[in-house]
C-alpha positions in Angstrom: -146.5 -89.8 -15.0 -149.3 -90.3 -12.4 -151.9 -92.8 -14.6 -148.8 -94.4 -15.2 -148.2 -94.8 -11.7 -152.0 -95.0 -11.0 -152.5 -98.0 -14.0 -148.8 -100.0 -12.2 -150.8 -100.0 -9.0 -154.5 -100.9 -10.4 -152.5 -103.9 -12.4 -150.5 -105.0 -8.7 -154.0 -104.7 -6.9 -155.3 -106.9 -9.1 -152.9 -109.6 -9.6 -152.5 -109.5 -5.6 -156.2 -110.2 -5.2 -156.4 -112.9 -7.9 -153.6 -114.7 -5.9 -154.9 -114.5 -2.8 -158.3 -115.8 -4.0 -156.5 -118.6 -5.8 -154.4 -119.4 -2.6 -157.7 -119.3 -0.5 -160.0 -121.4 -2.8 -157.0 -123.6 -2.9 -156.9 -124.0 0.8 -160.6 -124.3 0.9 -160.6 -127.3 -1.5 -157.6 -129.0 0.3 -159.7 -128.7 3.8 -162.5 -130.2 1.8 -160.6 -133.3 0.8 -159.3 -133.7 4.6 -162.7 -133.6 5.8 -166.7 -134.5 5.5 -167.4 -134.9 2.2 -171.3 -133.4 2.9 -172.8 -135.1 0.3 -172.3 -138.5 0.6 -170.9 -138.9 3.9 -167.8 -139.8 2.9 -164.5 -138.7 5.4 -160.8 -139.3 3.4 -158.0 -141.0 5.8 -155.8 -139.0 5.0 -153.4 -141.5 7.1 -154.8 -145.1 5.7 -155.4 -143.3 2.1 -159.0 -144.8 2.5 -162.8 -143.6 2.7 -164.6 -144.5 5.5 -168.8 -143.8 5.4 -169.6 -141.5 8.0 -172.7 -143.9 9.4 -174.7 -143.3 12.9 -172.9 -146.1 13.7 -169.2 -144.4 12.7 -170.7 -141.4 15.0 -171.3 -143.6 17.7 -168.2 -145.1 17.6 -166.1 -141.9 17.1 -168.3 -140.4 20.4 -166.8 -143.2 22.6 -162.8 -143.1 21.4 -163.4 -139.5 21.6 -165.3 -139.3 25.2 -162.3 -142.4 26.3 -159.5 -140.4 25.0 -160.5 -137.5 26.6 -161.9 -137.6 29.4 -163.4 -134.8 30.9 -163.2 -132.1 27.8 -166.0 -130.7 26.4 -167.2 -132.6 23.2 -165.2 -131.7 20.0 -166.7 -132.7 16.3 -164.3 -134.8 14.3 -164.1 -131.9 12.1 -162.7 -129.7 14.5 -159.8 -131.9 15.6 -156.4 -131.1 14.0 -154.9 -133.2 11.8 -152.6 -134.8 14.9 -156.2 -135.9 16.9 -157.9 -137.3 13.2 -154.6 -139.4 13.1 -155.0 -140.4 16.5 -158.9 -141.7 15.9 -158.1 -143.5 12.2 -155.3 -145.2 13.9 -157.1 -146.2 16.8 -160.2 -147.1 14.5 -157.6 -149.2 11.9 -156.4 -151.2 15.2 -159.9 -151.7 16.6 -161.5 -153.0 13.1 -158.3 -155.7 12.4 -159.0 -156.9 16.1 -162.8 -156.9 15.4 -161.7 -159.2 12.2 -159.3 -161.1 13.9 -161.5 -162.4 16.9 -164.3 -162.8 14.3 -161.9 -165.3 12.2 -161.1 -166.9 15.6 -164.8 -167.3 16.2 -165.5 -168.8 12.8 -162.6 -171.4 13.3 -163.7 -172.3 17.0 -167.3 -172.7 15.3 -165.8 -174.8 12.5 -163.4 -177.5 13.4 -161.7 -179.6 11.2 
């Protein structure tokens, strides 16, 4: 009765584990998507459902929403900003680069009568 008992547990122990690790590598790979994509510098918007390269200039421009938003707290990578915050900068970045098109179209018109 007791390698019975002993083999039910060994098979539990085992399945539990292989869950867990599934569950975590899942996770993992989820986080992954959400965030840098090391190798080729690539961030997912989660929000826009678009890739944006993460540039210097992307850094640079990221550093000053994040430094105008929040003024006064201690630098944060975009990495480590919950999902709420990386909403907050896409959004903001979204609005910033259709004004950045729009004034440029503006500018080409002004430049360009008919």
């Amino acid at each position: 009765m007791r390698s019975i008992q002993c083999g039910m547990t060994w098979k539990r122990t085992t399945i539990a584990t292989l869950l867990l690790s599934f569950g975590l590598f899942a996770a993992a790979q989820a986080q992954d998507r959400d965030h840098h994509d090391r190798d080729d510098n690539r961030v997912y918007d989660p929000y826009h459902s678009d890739y944006h390269q993460w540039t210097p200039q992307e850094d640079s421009t990221y550093r000053q929403w994040y430094t105008t938003t929040y003024q006064g707290r201690e630098y944060r990578d975009y990495n480590r900003l919950d999902s709420e915050e990386q909403h907050r900068y896409w959004d903001s970045r979204h609005a910033r680069h259709e004004h950045e098109e729009h004034e440029e179209h503006e500018h080409d018109r002004d430049q360009n009568p008919r």
